[in-house]
ROTOR-355030 format. One record per residue (C-alpha): residue number from 1; x, y, z. Coordinates in pm, 1 decimal. Layout:
<tortors>
<pos NUM | x X | y Y | z Z>
...
</tortors>
This chain:
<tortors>
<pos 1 | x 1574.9 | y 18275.8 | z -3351.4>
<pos 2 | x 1597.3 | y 18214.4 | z -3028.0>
<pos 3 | x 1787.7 | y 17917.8 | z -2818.5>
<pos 4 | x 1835.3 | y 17757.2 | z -2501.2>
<pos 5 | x 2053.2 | y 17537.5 | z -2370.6>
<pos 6 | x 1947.0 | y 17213.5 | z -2205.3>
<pos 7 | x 1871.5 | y 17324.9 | z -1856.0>
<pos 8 | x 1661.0 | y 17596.2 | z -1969.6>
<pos 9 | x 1871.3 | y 17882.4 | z -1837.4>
<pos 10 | x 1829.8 | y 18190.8 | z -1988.0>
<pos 11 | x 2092.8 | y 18285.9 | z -2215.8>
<pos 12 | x 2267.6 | y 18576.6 | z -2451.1>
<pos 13 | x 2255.7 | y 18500.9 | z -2850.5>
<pos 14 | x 2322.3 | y 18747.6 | z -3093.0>
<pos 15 | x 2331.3 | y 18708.9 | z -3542.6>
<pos 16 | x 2275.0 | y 18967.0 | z -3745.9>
<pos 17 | x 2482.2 | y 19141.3 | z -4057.7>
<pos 18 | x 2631.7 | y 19476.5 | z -4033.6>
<pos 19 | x 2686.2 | y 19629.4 | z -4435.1>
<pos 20 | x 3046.3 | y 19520.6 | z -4460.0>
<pos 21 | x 3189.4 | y 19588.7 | z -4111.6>
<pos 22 | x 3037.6 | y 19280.3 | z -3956.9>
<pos 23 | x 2833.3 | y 18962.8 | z -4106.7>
<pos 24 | x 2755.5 | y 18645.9 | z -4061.1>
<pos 25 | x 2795.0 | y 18666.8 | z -3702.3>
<pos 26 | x 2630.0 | y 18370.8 | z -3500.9>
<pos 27 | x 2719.4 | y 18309.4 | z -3133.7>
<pos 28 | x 2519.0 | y 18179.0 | z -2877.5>
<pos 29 | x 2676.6 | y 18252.5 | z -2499.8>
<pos 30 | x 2551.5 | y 18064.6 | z -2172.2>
<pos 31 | x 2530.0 | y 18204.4 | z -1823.4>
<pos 32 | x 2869.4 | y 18188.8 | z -1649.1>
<pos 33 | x 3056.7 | y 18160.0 | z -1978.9>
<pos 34 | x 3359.1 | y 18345.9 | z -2044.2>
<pos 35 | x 3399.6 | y 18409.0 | z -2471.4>
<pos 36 | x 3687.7 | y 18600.5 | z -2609.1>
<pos 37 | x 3643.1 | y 18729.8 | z -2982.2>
<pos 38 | x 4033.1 | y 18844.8 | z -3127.8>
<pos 39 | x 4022.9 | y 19050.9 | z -3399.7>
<pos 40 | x 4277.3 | y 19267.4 | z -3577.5>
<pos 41 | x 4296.9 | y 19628.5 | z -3617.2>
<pos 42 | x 3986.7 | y 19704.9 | z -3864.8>
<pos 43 | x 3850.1 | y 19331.1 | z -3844.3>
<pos 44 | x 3474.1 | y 19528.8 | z -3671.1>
<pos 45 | x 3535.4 | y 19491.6 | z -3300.9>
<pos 46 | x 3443.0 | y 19808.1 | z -3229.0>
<pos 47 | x 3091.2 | y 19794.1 | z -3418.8>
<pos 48 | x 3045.4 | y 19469.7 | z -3300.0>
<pos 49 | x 3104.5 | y 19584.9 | z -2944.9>
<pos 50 | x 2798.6 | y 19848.9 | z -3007.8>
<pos 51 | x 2565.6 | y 19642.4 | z -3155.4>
<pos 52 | x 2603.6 | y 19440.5 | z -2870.6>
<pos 53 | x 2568.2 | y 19676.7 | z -2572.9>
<pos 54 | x 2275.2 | y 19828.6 | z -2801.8>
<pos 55 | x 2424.1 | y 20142.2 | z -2886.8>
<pos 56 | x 2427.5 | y 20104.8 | z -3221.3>
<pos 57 | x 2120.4 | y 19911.2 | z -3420.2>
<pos 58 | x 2221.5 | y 19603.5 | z -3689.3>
<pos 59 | x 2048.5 | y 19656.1 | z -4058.8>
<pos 60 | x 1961.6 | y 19300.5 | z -4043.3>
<pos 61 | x 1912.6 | y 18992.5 | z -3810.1>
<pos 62 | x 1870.3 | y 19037.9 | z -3412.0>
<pos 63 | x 2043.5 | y 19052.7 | z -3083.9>
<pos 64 | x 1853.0 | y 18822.3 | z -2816.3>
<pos 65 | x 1984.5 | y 18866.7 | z -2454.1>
<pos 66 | x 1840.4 | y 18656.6 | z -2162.1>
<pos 67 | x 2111.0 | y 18810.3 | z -1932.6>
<pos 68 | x 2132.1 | y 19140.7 | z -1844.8>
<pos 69 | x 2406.7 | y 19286.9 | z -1986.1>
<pos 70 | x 2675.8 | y 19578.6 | z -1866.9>
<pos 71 | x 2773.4 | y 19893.0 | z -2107.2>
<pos 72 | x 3160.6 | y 19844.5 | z -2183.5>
<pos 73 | x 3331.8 | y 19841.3 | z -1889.7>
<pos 74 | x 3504.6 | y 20186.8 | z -1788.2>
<pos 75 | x 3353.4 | y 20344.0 | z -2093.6>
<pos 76 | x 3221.0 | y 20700.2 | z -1948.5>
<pos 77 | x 3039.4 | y 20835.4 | z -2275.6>
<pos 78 | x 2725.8 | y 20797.4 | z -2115.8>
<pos 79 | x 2790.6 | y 21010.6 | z -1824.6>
<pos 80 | x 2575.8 | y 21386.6 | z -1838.2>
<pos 81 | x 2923.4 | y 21612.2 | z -1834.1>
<pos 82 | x 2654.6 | y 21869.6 | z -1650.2>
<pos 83 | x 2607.6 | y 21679.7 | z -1378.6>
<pos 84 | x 2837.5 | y 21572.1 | z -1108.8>
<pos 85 | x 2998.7 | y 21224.4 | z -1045.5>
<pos 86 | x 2719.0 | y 21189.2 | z -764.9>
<pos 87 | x 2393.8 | y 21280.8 | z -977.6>
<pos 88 | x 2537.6 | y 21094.4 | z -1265.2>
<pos 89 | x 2561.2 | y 20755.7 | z -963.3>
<pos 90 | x 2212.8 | y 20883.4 | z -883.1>
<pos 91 | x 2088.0 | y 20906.7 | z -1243.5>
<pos 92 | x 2246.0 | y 20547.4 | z -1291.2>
<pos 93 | x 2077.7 | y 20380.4 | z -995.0>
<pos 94 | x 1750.7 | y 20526.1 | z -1047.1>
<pos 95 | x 1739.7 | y 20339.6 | z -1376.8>
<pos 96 | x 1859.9 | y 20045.2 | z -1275.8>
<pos 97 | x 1647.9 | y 20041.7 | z -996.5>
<pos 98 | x 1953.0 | y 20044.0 | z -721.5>
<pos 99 | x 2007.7 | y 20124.6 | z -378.9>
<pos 100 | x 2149.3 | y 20492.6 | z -461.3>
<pos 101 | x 2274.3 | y 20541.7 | z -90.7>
<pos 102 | x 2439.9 | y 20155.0 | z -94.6>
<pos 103 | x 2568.5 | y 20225.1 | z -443.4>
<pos 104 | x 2697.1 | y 20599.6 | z -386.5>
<pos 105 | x 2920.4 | y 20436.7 | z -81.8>
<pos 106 | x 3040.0 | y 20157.7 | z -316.8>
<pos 107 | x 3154.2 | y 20378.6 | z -586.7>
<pos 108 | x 3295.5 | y 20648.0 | z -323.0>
<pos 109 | x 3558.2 | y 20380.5 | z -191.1>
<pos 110 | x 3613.3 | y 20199.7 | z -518.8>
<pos 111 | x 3681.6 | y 20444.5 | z -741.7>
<pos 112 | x 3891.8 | y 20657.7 | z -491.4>
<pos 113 | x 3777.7 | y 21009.6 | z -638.2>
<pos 114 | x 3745.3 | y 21180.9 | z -301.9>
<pos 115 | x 3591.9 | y 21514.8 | z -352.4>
<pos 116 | x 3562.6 | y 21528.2 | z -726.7>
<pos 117 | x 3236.3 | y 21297.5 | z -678.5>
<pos 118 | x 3079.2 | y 21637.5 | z -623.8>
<pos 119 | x 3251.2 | y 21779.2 | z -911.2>
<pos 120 | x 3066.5 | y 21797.9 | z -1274.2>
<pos 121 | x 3179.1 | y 21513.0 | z -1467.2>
<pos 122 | x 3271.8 | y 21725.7 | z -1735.9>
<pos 123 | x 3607.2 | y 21840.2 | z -1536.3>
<pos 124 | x 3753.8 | y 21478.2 | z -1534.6>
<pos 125 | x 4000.9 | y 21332.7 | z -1692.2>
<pos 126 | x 3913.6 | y 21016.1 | z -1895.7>
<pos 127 | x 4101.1 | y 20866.0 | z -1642.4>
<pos 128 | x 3874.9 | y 20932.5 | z -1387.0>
<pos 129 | x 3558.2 | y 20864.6 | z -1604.2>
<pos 130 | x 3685.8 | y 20517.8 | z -1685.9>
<pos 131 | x 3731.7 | y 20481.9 | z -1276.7>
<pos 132 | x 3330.9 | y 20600.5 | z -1238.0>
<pos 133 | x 3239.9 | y 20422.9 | z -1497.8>
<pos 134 | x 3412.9 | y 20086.8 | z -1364.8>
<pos 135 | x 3259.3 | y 20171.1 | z -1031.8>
<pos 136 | x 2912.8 | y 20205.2 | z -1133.0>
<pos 137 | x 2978.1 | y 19871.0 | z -1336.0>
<pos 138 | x 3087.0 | y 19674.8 | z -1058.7>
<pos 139 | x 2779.3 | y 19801.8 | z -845.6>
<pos 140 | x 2535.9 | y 19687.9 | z -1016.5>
<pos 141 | x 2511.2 | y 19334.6 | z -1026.5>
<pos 142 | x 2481.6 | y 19236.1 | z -1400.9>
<pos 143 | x 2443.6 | y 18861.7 | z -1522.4>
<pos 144 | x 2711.3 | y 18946.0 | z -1824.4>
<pos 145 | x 2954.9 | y 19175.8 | z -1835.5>
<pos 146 | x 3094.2 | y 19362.4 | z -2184.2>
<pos 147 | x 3471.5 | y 19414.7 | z -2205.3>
<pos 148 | x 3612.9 | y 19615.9 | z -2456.3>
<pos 149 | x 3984.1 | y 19566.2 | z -2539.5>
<pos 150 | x 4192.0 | y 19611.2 | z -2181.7>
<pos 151 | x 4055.4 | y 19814.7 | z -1877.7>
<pos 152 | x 4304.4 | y 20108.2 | z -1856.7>
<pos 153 | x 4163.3 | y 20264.6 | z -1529.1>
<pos 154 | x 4438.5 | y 20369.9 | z -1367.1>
<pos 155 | x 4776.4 | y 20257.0 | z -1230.1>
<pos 156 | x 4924.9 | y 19897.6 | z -1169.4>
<pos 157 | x 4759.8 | y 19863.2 | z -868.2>
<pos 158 | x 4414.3 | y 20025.4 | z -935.1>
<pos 159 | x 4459.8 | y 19802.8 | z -1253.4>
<pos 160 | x 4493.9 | y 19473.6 | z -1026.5>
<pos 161 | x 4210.4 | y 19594.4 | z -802.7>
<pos 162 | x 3943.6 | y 19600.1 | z -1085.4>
<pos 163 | x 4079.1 | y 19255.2 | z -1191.1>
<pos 164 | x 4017.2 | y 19104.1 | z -844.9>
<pos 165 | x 3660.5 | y 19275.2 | z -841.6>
<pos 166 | x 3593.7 | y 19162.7 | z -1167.2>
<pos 167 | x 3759.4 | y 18876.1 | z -1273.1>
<pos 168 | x 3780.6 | y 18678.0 | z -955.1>
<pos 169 | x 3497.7 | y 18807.1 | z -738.8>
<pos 170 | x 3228.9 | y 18765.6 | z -1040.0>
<pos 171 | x 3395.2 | y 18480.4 | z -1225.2>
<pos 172 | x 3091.2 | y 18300.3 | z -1204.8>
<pos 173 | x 2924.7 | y 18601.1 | z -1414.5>
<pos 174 | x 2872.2 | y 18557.9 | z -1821.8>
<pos 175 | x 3173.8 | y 18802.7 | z -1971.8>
<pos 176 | x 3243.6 | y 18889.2 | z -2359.7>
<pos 177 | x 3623.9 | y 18995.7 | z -2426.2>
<pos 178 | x 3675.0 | y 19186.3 | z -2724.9>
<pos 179 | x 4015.2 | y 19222.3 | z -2763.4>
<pos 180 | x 4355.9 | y 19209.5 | z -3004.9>
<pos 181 | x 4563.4 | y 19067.4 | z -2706.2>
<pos 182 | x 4563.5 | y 18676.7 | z -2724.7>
<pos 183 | x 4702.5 | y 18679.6 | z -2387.3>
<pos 184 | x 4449.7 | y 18836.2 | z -2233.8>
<pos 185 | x 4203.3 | y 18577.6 | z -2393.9>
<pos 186 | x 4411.4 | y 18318.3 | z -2244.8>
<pos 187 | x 4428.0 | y 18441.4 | z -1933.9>
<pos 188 | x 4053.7 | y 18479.4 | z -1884.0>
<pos 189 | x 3828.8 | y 18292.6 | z -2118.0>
<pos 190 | x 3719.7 | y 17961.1 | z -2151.2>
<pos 191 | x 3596.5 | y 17993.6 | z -2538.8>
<pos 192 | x 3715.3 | y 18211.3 | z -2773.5>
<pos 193 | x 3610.1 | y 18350.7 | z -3177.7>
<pos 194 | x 3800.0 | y 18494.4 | z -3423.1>
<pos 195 | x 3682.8 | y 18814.3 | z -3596.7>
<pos 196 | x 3840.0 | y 18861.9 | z -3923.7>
<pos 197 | x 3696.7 | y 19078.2 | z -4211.9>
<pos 198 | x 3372.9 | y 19115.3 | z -4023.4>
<pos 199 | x 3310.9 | y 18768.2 | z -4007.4>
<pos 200 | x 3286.3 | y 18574.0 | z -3658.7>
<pos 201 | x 3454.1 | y 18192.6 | z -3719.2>
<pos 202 | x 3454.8 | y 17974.7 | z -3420.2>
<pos 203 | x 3755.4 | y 17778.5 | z -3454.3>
<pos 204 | x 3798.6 | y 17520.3 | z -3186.0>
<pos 205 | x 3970.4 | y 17565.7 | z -2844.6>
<pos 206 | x 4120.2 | y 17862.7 | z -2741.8>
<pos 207 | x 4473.2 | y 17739.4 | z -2776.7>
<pos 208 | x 4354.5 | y 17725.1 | z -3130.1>
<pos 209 | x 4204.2 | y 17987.0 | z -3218.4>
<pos 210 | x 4496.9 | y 18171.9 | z -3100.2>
<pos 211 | x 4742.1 | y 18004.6 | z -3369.8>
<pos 212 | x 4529.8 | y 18092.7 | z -3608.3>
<pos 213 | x 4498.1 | y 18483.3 | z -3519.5>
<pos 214 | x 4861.4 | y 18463.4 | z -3449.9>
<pos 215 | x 4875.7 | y 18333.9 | z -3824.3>
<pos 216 | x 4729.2 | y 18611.9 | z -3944.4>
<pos 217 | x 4969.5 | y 18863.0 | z -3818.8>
</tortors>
C-alpha cells in the first residue's frame, strides 16, 4: 500500500507484522511531522526501531519511505572499528554522495574529537562513537530523522548542543521518537503512538496518549 497526503508530498508509511514482537503496526508519517511512539520496557521498540532504519527485515507487510531517512541517531555500530574516525566520515560521504572535505570540517568542530579523528574507531569509547555518529547525522541533510530513546552523547552541554542542532535548527525535518520518557514526547512531538505488546494504537492527542501509557505503569 502506498499513500499520500493531499498535496502530493512524498511521505514515510510503514505496516507490517513482526512474529510476536511487533504487529499490526500501521502509521503513515508526513514531511515535517514530529511522531513519538512510548512503549514500555519489552513492548518491541527496539525491533521496531530496526525494521524501520532497515536493519532488520519484517516477515510480513512493507516499509514504504518517500523521505530519506537517518540510521538512529548517535548509534555507532555501523562504523568499520579498522578504520579511523576520518575514513569512516569518508566511507560515509562517499555513499551518501557528500561533500567529504565540507563534511570532514563539520564533523571535526561538532563532535570536538580533536586528534582521535585520525585514530581507528575501534579505540573509542561509545561515548565518542555516539559523538561521530551524531556528527555524521547532522551532516547529512536527511528529510527524517530516527531517534532512539534519549541522545546520551556527552555532557550537559554537548547534550544541549545536539538539541539546538537537531531539534531547533531542523525542526522543520520529519523525526520518529522512540522512547519510554513521556516527557520527552511532550517536549518534542506533535503526534504521538503507543506501543504496547507489539501492537501500535494511535490514541488521540499527545496529552492523551500519555495518560494512557502513564496508566499502564
Amino acid at each position: 500500500m502506498v499513500a499520500l497526503p493531499s498535496n502530493r508530498l512524498p511521505i514515510f508509511y510503514w505496516k507490517w507484522g513482526v512474529f510476536r514482537t511487533a504487529h499490526d503496526i500501521n502509521l503513515i508519517i508526513r514531511p515535517g511531522e514530529h511522531w513519538g511512539i512510548l512503549g514500555r520496557n519489552g513492548a518491541g521498540k527496539s525491533t521496531l526501531v530496526r525494521i524501520i532504519s532497515g536493519s532488520e527485515a519484517a516477515n510480513g507487510g512493507e516499509v514504504l519511505r518517500g523521505m530519506s531517512l537517518s540510521w538512529p541517531l548517535a548509534f555507532g555500530g555501523a562504523f568499520i572499528g579498522s578504520l579511523t574516525g576520518k575514513d569512516n566520515v569518508r566511507l560515509i560521504s562517499r555513499v551518501y554522495g557528500v561533500d567529504y572535505a565540507n563534511m570532514l570540517a563539520y564533523v571535526e568542530d561538532f563532535a570536538e574529537l580533536g586528534g582521535y579523528l585520525g585514530e581507528p574507531v575501534s579505540i573509542y569509547s561509545s561515548g565518542m562513537q555516539a559523538r561521530l555518529a551524531f556528527a555524521i547525522s547532522m551532516a547529512i541533510e536527511f528529510e527524517c530523522y530516527l531517534i532512539d530513546e534519549v541522545m546520551a552523547v556527552g555532557d550537559h552541554r554537548f547534550t544541549e548542543k545536539c538539541n539546538l542542532e537537531l531539534f531547533e535548527k531542523r525542526a522543520d525535518r520529519g523525526m520518529i521518537i522512540i522512547s519510554h520518557n513521556a516527557d520527552v514526547i511532550r517536549e518534542h512531538c506533535s503526534h504521538a503512538a503507543l506501543l504496547e505488546g507489539g501492537k501500535l494504537e494511535i490514541v488521540g492527542t499527545v496529552e492523551e496518549t500519555i495518560g494512557k501509557y502513564n496508566a499502564l505503569s
